[in-house]
C-alpha positions as CSV (number, residue, x, y, z in Angstrom):
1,X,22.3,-245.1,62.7
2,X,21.9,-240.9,62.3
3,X,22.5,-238.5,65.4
4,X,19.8,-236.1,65.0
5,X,20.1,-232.5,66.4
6,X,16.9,-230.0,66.2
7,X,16.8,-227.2,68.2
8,X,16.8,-223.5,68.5
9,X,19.0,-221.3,70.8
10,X,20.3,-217.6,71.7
11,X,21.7,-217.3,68.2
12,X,18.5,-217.9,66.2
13,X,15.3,-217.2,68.2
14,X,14.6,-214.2,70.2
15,X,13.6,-214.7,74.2
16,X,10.0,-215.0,73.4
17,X,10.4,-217.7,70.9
18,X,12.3,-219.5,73.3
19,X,9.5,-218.8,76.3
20,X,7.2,-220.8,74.1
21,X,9.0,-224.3,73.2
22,X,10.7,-224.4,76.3
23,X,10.5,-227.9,78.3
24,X,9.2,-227.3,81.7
25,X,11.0,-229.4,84.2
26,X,8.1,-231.2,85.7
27,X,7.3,-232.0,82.3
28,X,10.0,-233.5,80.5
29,X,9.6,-237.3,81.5
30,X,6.1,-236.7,79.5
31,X,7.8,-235.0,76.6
32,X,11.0,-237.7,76.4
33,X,8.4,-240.2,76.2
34,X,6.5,-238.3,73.2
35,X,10.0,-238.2,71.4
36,X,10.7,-242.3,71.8
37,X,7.4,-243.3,70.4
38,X,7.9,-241.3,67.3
39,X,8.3,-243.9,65.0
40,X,11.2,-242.8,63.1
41,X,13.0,-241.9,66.4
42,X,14.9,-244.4,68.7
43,X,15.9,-242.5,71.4
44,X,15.7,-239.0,72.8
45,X,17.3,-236.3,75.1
46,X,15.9,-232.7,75.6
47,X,18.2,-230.2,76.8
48,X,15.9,-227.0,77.6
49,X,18.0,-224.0,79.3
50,X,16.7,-220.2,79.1
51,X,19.6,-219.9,76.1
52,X,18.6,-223.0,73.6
53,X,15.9,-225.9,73.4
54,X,17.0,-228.9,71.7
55,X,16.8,-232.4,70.9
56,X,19.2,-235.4,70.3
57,X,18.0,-238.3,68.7
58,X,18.6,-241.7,67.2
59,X,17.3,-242.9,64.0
60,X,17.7,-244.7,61.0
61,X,16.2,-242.3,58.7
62,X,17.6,-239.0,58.7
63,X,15.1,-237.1,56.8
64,X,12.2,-238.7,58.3
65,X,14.1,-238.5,62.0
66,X,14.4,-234.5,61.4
67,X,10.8,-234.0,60.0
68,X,9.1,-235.8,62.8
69,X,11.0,-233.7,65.6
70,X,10.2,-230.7,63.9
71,X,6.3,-231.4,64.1
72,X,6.8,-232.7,67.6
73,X,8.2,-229.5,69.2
74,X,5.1,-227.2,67.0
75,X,2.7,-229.4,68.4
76,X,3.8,-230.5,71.9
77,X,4.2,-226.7,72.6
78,X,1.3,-225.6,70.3
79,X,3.2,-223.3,68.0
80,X,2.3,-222.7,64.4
81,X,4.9,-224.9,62.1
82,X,5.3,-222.1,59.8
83,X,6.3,-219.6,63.0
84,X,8.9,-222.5,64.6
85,X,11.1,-223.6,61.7
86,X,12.4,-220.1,60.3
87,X,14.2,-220.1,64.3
88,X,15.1,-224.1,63.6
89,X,18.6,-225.5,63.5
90,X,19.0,-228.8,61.9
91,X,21.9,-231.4,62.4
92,X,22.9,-234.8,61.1
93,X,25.7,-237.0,61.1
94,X,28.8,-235.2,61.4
95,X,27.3,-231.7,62.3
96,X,25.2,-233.4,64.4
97,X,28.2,-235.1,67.1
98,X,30.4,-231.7,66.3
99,X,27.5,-229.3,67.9
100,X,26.6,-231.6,70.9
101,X,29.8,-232.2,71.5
102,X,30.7,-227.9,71.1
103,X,27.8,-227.4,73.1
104,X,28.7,-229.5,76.3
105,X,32.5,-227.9,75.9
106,X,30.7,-224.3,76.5
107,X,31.8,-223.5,72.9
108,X,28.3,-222.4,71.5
109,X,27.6,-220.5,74.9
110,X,26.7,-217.1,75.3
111,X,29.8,-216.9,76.8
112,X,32.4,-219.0,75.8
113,X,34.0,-221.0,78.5
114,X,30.8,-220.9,80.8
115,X,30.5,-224.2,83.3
116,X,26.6,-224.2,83.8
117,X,26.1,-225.5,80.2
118,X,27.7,-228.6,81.2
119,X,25.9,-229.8,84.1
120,X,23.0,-228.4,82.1
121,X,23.4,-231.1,79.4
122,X,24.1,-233.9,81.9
123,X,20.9,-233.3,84.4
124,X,19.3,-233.3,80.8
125,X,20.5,-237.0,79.8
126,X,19.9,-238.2,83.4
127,X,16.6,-237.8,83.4
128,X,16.4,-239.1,80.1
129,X,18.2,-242.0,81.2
130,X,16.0,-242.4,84.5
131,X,12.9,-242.9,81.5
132,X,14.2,-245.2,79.5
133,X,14.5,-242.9,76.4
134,X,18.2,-243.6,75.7
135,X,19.8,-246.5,74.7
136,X,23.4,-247.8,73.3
137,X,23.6,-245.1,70.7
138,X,22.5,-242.1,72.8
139,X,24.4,-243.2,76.2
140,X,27.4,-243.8,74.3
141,X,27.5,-240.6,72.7
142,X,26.4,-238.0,75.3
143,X,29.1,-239.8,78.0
144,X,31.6,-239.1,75.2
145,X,30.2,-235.7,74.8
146,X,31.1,-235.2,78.2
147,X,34.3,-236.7,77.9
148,X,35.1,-234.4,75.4
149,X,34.0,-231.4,77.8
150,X,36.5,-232.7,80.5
151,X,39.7,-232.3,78.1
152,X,38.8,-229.0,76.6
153,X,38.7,-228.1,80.4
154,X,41.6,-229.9,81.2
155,X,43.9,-228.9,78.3
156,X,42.7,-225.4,77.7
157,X,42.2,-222.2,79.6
158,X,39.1,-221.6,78.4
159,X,37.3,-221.2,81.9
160,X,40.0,-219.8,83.5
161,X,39.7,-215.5,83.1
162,X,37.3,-213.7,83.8
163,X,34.4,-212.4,81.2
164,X,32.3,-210.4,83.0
165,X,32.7,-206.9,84.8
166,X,31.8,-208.5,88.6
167,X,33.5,-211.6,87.6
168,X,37.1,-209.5,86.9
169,X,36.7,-208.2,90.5
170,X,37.2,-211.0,91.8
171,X,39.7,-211.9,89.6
172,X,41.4,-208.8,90.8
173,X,40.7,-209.4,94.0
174,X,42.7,-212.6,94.0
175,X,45.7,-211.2,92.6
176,X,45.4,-208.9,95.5
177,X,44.4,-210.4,98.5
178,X,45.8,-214.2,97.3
179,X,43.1,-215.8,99.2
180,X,39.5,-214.0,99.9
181,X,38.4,-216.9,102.9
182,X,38.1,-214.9,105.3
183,X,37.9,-211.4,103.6
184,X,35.1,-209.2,104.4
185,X,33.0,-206.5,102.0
186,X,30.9,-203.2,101.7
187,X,28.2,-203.3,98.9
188,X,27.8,-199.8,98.4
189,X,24.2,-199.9,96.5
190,X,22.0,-202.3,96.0
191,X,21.6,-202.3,92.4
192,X,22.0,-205.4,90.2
193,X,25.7,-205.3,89.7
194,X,26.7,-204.5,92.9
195,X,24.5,-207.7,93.7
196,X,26.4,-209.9,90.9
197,X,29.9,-208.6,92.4
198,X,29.1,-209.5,95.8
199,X,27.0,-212.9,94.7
200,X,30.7,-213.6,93.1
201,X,32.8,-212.5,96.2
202,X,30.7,-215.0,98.6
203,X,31.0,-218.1,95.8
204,X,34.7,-217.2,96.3
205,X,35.2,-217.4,100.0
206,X,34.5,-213.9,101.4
207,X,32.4,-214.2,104.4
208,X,31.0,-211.0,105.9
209,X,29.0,-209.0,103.9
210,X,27.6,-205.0,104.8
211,X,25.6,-203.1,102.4
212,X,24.5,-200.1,102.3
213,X,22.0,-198.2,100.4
214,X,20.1,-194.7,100.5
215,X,17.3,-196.9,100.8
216,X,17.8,-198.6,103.8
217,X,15.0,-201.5,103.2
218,X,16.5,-202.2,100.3
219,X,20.0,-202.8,101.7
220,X,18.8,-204.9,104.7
221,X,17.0,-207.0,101.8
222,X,20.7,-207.3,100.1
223,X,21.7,-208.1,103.0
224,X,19.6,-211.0,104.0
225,X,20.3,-212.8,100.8
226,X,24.0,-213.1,102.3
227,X,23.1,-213.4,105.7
228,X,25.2,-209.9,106.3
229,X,24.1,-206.7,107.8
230,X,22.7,-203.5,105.9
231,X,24.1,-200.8,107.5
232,X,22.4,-196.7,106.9
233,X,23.9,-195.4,104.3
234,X,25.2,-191.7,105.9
235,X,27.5,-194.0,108.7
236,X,28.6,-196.1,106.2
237,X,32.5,-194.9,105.5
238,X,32.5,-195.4,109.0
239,X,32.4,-198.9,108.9
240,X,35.2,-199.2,106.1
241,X,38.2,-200.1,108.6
242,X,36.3,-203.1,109.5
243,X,36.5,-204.7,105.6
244,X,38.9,-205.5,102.8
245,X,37.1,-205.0,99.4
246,X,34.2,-202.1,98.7
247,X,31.8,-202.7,95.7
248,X,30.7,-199.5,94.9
249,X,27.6,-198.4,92.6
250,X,25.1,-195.8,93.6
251,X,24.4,-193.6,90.6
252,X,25.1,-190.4,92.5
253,X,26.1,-187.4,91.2
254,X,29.2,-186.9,93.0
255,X,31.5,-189.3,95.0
256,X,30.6,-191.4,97.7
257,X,34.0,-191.7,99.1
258,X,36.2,-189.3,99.7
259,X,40.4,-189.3,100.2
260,X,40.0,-188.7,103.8
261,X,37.6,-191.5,103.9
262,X,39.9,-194.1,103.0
263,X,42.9,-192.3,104.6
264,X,41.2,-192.5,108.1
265,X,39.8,-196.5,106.8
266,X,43.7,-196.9,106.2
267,X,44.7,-195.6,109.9
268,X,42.8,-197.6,111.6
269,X,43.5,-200.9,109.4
270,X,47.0,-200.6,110.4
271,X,47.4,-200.2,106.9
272,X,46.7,-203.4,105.9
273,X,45.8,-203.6,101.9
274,X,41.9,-202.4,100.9
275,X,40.5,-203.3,97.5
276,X,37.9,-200.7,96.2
277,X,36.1,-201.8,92.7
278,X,34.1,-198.4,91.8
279,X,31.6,-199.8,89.1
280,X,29.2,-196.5,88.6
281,X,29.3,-193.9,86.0
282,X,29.7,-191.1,87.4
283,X,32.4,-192.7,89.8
284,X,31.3,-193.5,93.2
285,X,35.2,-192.7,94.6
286,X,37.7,-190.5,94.1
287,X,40.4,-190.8,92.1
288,X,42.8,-189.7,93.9
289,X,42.5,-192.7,96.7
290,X,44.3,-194.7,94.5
291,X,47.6,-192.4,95.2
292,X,47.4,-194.0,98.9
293,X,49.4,-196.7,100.5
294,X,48.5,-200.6,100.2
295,X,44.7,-198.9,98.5
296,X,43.8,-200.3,95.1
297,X,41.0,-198.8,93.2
298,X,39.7,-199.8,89.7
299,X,37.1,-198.2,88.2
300,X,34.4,-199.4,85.5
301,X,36.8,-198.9,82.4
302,X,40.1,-201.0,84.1
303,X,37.3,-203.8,84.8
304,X,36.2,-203.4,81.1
305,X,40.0,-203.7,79.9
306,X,40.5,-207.0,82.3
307,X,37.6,-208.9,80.4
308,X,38.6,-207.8,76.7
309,X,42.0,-209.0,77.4
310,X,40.4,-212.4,78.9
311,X,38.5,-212.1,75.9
312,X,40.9,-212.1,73.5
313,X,42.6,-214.8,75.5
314,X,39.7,-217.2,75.5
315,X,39.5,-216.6,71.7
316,X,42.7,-218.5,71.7
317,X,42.0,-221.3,73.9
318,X,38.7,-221.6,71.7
319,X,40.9,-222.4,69.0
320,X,42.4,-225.5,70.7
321,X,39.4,-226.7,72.5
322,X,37.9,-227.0,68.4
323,X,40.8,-228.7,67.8
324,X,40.0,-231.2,70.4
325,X,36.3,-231.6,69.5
326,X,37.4,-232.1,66.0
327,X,39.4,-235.3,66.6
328,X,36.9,-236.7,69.3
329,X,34.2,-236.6,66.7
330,X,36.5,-238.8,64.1
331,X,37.0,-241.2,67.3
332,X,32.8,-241.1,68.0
333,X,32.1,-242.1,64.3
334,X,34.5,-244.3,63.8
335,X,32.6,-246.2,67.0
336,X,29.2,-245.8,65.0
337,X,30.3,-247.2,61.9
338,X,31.6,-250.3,63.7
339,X,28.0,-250.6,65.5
340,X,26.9,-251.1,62.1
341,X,29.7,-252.8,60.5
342,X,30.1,-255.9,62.9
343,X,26.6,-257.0,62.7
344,X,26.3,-256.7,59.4
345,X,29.3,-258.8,58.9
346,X,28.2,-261.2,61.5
347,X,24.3,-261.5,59.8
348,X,25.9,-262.1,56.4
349,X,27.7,-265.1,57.8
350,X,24.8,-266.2,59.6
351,X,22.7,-265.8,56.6
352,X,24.4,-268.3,54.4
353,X,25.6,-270.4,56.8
354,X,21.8,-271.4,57.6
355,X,21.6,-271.6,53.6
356,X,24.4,-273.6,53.2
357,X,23.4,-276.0,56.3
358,X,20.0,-276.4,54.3
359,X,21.9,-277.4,51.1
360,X,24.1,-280.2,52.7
361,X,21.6,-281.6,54.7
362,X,18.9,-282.0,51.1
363,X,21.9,-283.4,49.9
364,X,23.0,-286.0,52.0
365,X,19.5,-287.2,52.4
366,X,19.3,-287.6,49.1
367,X,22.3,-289.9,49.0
368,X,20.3,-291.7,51.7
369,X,21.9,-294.3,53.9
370,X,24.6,-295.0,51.4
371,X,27.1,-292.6,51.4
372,X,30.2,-292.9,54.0
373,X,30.8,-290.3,57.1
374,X,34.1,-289.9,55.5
375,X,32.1,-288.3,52.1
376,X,30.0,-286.5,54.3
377,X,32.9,-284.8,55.9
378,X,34.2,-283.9,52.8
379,X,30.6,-282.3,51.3
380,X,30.7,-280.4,54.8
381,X,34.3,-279.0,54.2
382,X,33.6,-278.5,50.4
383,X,30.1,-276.2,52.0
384,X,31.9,-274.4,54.3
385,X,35.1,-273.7,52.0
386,X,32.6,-272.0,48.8
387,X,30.9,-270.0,51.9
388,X,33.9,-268.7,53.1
389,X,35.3,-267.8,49.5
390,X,31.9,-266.2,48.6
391,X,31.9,-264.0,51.3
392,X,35.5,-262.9,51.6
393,X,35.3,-260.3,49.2
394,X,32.3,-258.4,50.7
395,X,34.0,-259.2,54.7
396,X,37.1,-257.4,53.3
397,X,34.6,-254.4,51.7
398,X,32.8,-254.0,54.7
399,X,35.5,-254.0,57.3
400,X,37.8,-251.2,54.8
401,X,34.3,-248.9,54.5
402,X,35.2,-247.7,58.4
403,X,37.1,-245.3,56.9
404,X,34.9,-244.0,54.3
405,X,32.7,-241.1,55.0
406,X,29.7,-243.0,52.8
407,X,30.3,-245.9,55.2
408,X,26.6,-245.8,56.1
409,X,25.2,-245.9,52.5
410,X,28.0,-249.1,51.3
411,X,26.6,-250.7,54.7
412,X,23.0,-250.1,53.7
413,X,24.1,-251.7,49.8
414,X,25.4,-255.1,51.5
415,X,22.2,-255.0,53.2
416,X,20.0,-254.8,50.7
417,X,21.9,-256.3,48.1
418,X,22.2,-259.7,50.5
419,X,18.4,-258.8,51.7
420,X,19.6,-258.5,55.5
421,X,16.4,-256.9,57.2
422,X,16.6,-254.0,59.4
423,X,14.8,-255.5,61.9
424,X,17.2,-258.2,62.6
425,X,20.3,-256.4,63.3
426,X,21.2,-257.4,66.8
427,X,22.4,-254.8,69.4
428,X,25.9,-254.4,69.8
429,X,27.8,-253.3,73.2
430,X,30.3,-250.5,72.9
């Protein structure tokens, strides 16, 4: 039994590729189903996010496996063949476990380390499951993918530093404040990043949100989305006293905040500690606040330093966490050559057993009535004894091919050689 993997992601097709074959989710039941009645396909998850669009599979013929999921995402989607597989990524075997497993372990993400691919993968293999499109092979391997996703979390750092300009605010904002429950902010702007910043902030525990904007619809519409207040835009430094971080980014000319701004914020907080995170070029505040007491400003460029470091320091967690998927994927296909070893031993027994049965039995008839239960025993020893010589050689072959990388083709030989149909191999449990 192959894992297949045929899909296209971030790294190979551009967004409007991706528009096209993506899975819609109040389509997918419709679409796993296509994928199991493929005849060359067993089972079947799709994992459709706005980065990548894939399928997993099951099947027993590689080549035909891959060629029949190509066709099927052209034509489910209605997109020329010949405009679809130059963006295609094919995996088998090997490659195949390796990617599904980097790709649940965020190590093919756009960002490296990212936790929505995750719960992405398993709300994709749940509803797979909830239509009957896995089975042994498929469940087995995605719970072990996510297995595998667990440990890289658990024995790396690989999700723990920031990446992202509004994430390393709040990074910062930690090693400042300690704990943010509580903490309180000004959005200065209502642009996108200021939005991100303070969407981060929230997820982290700060609780009340003002914005501000020279647009005042527009900050009351901020606001809403974090049930704060918007407050208009030429009061707004009057208002700093009553918070502890300011997300700055206005695209004005000149600065927004002033020295004496934060000095007369600092007076009236008692001088308790204010964290200002000026993300607009030109800068939003001056400089020179920074020289104050229990103030700490960064600006766009100290943010941008923070998540090259974290960077350069998830580069190196990377390292482990493939060092980790490398060994769980030895430990996966050791458990699918043993689905197809232990039958195969088991039919071959089965197979001349019933032959050898046969052979006694037109025997002894043809000794008749005549021959003594005592003979009969020993004919029945003498049957089972050449069996079990006959097949010791090809038990010991099969059960040392676990270790061979060509397991599945020496399996395949005993098959055919012994004429053990594919049809009858029985299901195995993990």
């Amino acid at each position: 039994m192959d894992i297949i993997v045929v899909g296209l992601s971030h790294k190979t097709a551009p967004v409007d590729i991706r528009e096209k074959v993506a899975f819609a989710p109040d389509c997918i039941h419709e679409a796993l189903r296509a994928v199991r009645d493929l005849p060359s396909v067993h089972e079947g998850v799709i994992v459709s996010t706005c980065n990548r669009v894939e399928v997993y599979s099951a099947s027993r013929s590689r080549e035909e496996g891959v060629e029949a999921l190509i066709r099927f995402m052209a034509e489910y989607h209605e997109v020329p063949l010949d405009a679809l597989r130059p963006h295609l990524y094919v995996y088998a075997g090997p490659d195949a476990v390796k990617h599904v497993f980097r790709v649940a372990s965020s190590l093919d993400s756009l960002v490296v380390g990212e936790p929505q691919i995750l719960g992405q993968v398993k709300d994709a293999y749940e509803k797979a499951a909830e239509g009957s499109a896995t089975g042994l092979v498929l469940n087995k391997f995605m719970h072990k993918a996510f297995s595998v996703a667990k440990r890289v979390r658990t024995e790396t750092r690989i999700a723990q530093s920031a990446v992202s300009v509004s994430f390393a605010a709040v990074e910062l904002a930690r090693k400042i404040f300690g704990e943010l429950s509580g903490k309180k902010v000004m959005v200065v702007g209502a642009g996108e990043m200021c939005e991100l910043a303070a969407t981060h902030l929230v997820e982290n525990g700060v609780t009340g949100v003002q914005v501000t904007n020279r647009t005042f619809a527009r900050a009351e519409a901020l606001a809403a989305k974090f049930n704060g207040k918007a407050v208009p835009f030429e009061e707004f430094t009057y208002h700093l006293p009553e918070v502890d971080i300011v997300v700055s980014s206005t695209g004005a000319p000149h600065f927004v905040v002033g020295v004496e701004d934060v000095r007369a914020a600092m007076k009236a907080r008692k001088q308790k500690p204010l964290f200002l995170i000026d993300i607009a070029v030109p800068r939003d505040v001056d400089p020179r606040v920074n020289d104050l007491p229990n103030v700490f400003l960064y600006d766009v460029d100290d943010l941008t330093g923070v998540v090259e470091a974290n960077k350069k320091e998830r580069a190196k967690e990377a390292e482990k966490a493939e060092g980790i998927v490398a060994d769980e994927v030895q430990g996966f296909l050791g458990w699918l050559k043993t689905l197809e070893i232990t039958p195969t031993i088991r039919q071959l027994r089965e197979k001349f057993d019933a032959i050898r049965r046969a052979e006694v039995e037109k025997t002894l008839k043809a000794f008749g009535e005549g021959l003594p239960p005592k003979q009969q025993k020993s004919i029945e020893a003498m049957s089972q004894a050449i069996v079990n010589k006959i097949l010791h050689e090809p038990t010991v072959f099969l059960k040392q091919v676990g270790d061979d990388p060509e397991a599945e083709f020496s399996v395949d030989a005993v098959r055919k050689l012994f004429g053990l149909a594919d049809g009858d191999r029985p299901e195995e449990t993990p």
